[in-house]
N, C-alpha and C positions, 0 to 999 in steps of 0.2 A: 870687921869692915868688909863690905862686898867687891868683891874683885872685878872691873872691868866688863869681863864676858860675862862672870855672874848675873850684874845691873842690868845687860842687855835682854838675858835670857828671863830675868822677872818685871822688868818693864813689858816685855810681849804679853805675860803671863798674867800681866796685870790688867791690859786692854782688853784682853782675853774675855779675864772676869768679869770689866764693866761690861762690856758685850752683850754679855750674858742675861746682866741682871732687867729685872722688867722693869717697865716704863713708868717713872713716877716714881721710884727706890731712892731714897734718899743717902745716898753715900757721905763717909766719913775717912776723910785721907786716915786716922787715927785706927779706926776698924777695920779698914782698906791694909793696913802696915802691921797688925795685929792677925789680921786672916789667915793671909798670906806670909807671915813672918819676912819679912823687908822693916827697911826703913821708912819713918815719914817721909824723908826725902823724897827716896824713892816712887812710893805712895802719891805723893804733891806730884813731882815731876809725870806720872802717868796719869791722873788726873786732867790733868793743865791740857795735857795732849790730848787727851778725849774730850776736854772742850772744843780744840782746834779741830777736831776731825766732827764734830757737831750731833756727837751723840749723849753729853751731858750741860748743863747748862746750871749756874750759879744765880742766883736769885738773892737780892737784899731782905732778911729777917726768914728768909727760906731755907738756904743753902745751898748745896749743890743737889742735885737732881737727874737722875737719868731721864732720858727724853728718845723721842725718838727724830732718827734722821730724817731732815728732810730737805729736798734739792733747793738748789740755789735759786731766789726766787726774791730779784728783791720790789716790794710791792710800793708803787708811788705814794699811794695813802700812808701817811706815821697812823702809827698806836698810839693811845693815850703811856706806854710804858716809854715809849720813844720820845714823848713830847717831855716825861719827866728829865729824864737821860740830858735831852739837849738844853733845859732851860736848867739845868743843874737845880731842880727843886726835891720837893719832899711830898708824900703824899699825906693827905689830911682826914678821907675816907673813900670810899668806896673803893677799894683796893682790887676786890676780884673784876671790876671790869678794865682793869688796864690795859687788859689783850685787845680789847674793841678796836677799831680801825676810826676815825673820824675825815668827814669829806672836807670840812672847811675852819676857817677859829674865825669869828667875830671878836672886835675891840669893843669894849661895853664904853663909848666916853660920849655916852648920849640919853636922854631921858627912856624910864622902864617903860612906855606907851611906845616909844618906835624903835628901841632896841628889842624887843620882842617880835616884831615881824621881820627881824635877820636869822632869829635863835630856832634853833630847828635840832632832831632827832640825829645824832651822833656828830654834831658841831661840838666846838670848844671857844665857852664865852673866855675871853678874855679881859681882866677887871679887878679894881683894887677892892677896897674895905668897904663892902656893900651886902652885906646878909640878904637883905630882900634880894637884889639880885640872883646872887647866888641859889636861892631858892628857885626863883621865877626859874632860870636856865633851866636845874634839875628837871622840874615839872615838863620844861619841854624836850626832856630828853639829852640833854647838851651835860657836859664835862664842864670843868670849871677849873679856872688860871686863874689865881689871885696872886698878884704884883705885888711888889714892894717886900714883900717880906713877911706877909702879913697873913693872919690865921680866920678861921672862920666859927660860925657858933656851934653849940654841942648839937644843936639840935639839925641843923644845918649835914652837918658829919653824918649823924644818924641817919638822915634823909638820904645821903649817897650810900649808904653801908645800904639799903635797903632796895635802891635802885642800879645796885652795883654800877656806877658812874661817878671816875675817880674827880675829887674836888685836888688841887696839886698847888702848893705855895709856891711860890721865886722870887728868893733875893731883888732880881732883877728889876728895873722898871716898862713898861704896856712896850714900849718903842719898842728897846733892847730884846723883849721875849719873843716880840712879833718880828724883827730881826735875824733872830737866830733860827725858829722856826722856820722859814722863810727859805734860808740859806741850806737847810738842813731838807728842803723839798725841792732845792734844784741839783745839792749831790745826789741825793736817789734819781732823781730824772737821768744826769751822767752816767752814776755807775751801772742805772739799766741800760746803757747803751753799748757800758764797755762790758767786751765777750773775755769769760776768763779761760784758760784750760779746762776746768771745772765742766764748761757746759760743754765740750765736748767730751770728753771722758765718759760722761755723765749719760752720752746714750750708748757709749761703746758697750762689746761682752769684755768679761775680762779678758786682758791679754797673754797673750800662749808665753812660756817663757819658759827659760833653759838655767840648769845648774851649771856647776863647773862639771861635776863628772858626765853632764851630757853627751855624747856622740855625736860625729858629723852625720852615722845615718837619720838619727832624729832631728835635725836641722834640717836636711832633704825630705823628709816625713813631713814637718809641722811645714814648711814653706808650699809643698805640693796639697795637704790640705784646705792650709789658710790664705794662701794666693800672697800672703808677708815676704818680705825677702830679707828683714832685717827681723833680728829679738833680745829680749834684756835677757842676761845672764845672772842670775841672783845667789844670795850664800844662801846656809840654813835656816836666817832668820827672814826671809824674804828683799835683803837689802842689797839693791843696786851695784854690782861690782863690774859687771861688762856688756859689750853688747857684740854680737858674730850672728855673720849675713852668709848666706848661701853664698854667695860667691869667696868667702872667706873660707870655706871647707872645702872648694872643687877638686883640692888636688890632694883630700885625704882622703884614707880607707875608711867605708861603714862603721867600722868599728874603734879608729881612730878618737880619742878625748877633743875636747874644743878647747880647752885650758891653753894652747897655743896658740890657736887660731882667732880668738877673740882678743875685743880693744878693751883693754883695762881704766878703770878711771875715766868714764863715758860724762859727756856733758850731761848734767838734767832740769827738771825745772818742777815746780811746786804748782798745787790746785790750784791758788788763786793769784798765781804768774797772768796775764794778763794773754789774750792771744796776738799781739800787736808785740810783746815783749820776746814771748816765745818767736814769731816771726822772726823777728832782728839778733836772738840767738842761733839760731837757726843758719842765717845767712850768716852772720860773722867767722860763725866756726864750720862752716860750709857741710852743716849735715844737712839729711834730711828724716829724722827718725830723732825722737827724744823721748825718753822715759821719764812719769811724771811720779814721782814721790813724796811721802810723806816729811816731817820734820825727821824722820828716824832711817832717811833715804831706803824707807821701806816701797816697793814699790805696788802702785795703786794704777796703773794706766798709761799707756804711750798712745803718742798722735805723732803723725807724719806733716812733714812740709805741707804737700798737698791740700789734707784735710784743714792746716791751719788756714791756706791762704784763701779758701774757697770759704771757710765760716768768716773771715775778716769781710769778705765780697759782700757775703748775702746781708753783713750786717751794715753795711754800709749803705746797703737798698733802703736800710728805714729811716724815717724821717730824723732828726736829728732832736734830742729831748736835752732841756738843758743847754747851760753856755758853759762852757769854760772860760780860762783867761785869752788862751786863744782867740775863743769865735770873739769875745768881747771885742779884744783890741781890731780884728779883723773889720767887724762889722759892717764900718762907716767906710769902707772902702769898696769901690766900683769896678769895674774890670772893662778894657777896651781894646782897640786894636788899630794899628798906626794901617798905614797907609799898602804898607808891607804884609798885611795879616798879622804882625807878631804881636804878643798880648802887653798891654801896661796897665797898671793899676795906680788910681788916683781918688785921695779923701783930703780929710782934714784931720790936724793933730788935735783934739779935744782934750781938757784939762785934766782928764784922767790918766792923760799919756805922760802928763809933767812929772820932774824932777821940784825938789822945794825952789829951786836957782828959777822955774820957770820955761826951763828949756825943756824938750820931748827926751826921754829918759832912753838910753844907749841899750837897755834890754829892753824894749819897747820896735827900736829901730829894728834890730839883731830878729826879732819878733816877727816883725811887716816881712824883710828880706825872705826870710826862710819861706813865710806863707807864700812868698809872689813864687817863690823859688819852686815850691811843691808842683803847684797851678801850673806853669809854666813846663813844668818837665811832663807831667802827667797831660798835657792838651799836646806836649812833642808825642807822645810816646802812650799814652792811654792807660801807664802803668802806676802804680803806688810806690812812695819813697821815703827813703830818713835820712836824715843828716848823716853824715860821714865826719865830716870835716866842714871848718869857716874860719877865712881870714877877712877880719872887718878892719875896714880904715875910715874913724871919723873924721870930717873934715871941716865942716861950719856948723856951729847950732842950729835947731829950729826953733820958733816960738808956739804958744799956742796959737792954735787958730791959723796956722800956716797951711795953705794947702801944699801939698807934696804928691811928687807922681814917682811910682816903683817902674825901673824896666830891665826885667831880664832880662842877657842874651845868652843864648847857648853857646859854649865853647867847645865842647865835644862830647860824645854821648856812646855808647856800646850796649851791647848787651843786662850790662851789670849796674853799669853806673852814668851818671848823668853830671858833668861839670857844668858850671853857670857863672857867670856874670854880673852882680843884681849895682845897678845904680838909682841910689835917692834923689831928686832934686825938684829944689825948690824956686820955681819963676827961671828955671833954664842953668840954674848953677849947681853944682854937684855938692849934695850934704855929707853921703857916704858912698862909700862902697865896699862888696860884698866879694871875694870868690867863694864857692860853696862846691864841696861834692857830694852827691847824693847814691844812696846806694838803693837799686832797686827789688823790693819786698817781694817780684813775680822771680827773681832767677838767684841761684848760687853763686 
């Protein structure tokens, strides 16, 4: 049986290997465990992990596969391999073109004379138990979605095997597939919006870093170099165990160890931590230096405060792609300004907001408050916030179709943080209210 540190030290040795091997090598946890003398376990388990770090990649009737890395990139257009994935179908033929990208899917529930002037050169017809069709599409270059469940002819198959243009069954029916597709092209719009650690990392050089038996001279050395004031401290295997700042060594000798001088047990955070996550890390535990590691707290990259708050800025300069439940619920809601200059915000409760009872749903309300709450601190203060804390107190139902006006009022505010006030009401009587404190994402 392999001992602890053993595992650690042929787990490395194992990534090592996939590393290594060229692009397009078909790996075998079994040969992987056999090479190397290890376990399958072990084998499987460094596998999995070189998926997640996206240098090998698993394929249905293929297997797993070395590949090569490539940055985070995620593209609006689905793949015909994507559209199988979401409609949980099978493919039927033309397999080698699954990689293709497609710009739009047409629903085929209309005659072959004017569903062909929709059908176009890397579309995907969408359309049940219709061979002719299926044909027609091919010929103009279009993928093919056949619904219900239902298969297509040999010859038909052959004809995508040839035109590498995958034909893909689903269970599902035309609505349901155009549905999911659908939904599945406004996550990508979101997650190209949201910035992870990843894409900054991702231009850095790699990061200077210290052992334990480092010196405080080489901490005065790498900081007068690199203009860093802070660095990770790693063991023999690369993994995360402290971090020590120039200011942490001032009052030792050159030749002095860092082993005392450094913080043990340092916070971190993973690639595709989100930079909005990292942010609120960050401020919580009141650093400003975070080191970004592997699932094996191997360490792969640090970002500072600074750098996060200024990529959350720039990214927020772009237009806004996709909705969340957020924008949704926000939407139908106006923004105005009393008499006073102070802001309110006034819409109506739409049936989407309901509970079954009919009345607007208590995470819905908790919803509006926070958003008025953001708006409102940010037009005080210019700055970016997150919930802290919320004490709600509901007091009367709303119906549908209720118009309702938000008004925060500031209670007090500082540097850090931002208290509020938030009252619902509808036709002049109070439905809820809100205290909230918000903590602000520009300061520690």
């Amino acid at each position: 049986m392999e001992g602890q540190g053993d595992a650690v030290t042929k787990h490395e040795q194992l990534l090592q290997h996939i590393e290594t091997l060229k692009v397009g090598t078909k790996i075998s946890v079994r040969k992987l465990a056999r090479e190397l003398n290890v376990s399958e376990g072990t084998a499987y388990r460094a596998v999995k992990e070189a998926e997640n770090l996206g240098i090998v990649i698993t394929k249905e009737r293929i297997g797993t596969v070395r590949i090569e890395k490539k940055p985070r990139n995620i593209s609006e257009q689905l793949t015909f391999a994507d559209v199988v994935e979401i409609v949980e179908g099978h493919v039927l033929g033309g397999a080698a073109g699954l990689d293709k990208h497609l710009h739009k899917y047409v629903i085929g529930a209309m005659k072959v004379d004017a569903m062909i002037r929709y059908i176009d050169a890397d579309s995907l017809l969408i359309v049940g138990n219709r061979d002719d069709v299926h044909s027609m599409a091919l010929e103009q270059g279009a993928g093919v979605l056949v619904t219900g469940g239902f298969g297509t002819s040999r010859e038909v198959k052959a004809f995508a095997d040839e035109l590498s243009l995958p034909v893909i069954s689903s269970r599902h029916d035309t609505f349901t597939v155009a549905s999911m597709i659908n939904r599945a092209i406004f996550d990508r719009l979101i997650k190209k919006k949201i910035m992870l650690v990843e894409d900054i990392v991702g231009r850095k050089p790699r990061p200077e870093l210290l052992k334990i038996t480092s010196t405080a001279a080489e901490v005065r050395r790498l900081s007068r170099e690199s203009g860093d004031t802070r660095f990770a401290v790693t063991d023999e295997w690369n993994r995360v165990i402290g971090i020590v700042g120039r200011r942490d060594v001032e009052e030792l000798e050159d030749s002095a160890s860092i082993e005392k001088a450094m913080v043990r047990g340092p916070v971190t955070a993973g690639l595709s931590t989100s930079l909005a996550s990292a942010a609120q890390i960050m401020m919580w535990e009141g650093i400003d230096f975070l080191p970004i590691v592997d699932r094996s707290r191997k360490l792969v990259g640090v970002v500072t405060r600074r750098e996060v708050m200024q990529s959350l800025r720039d990214a927020q300069g772009q237009p806004q792609l996709g909705e969340t439940f957020d924008h949704l619920i926000w939407n139908g809601f106006a923004e105005d300004r009393d008499e006073e200059g102070r802001l309110f915000f006034h819409g109506l409760i739409t049936p989407q907001m309901a509970t079954d009872l009919g009345t607007i749903s208590e995470g819905v309300l908790s919803t509006l408050m926070t958003q008025a709450a953001f708006r409102a601190a940010k037009d005080r203060t210019g700055g970016d916030y997150v919930l802290d804390s919320l004490s709600t107190y509901f007091v009367r139902p709303v119906q549908i179709e209720d118009p309702i006006l938000i008004r925060p009022r500031l209670l007090e505010s500082s540097r850090r943080t931002c208290k509020l006030e938030i009252e619902v009401l509808h036709l002049d009587n109070l439905v809820c209210k809100a205290v909230m404190l918000l903590q602000s994402l520009d300061h520690g």
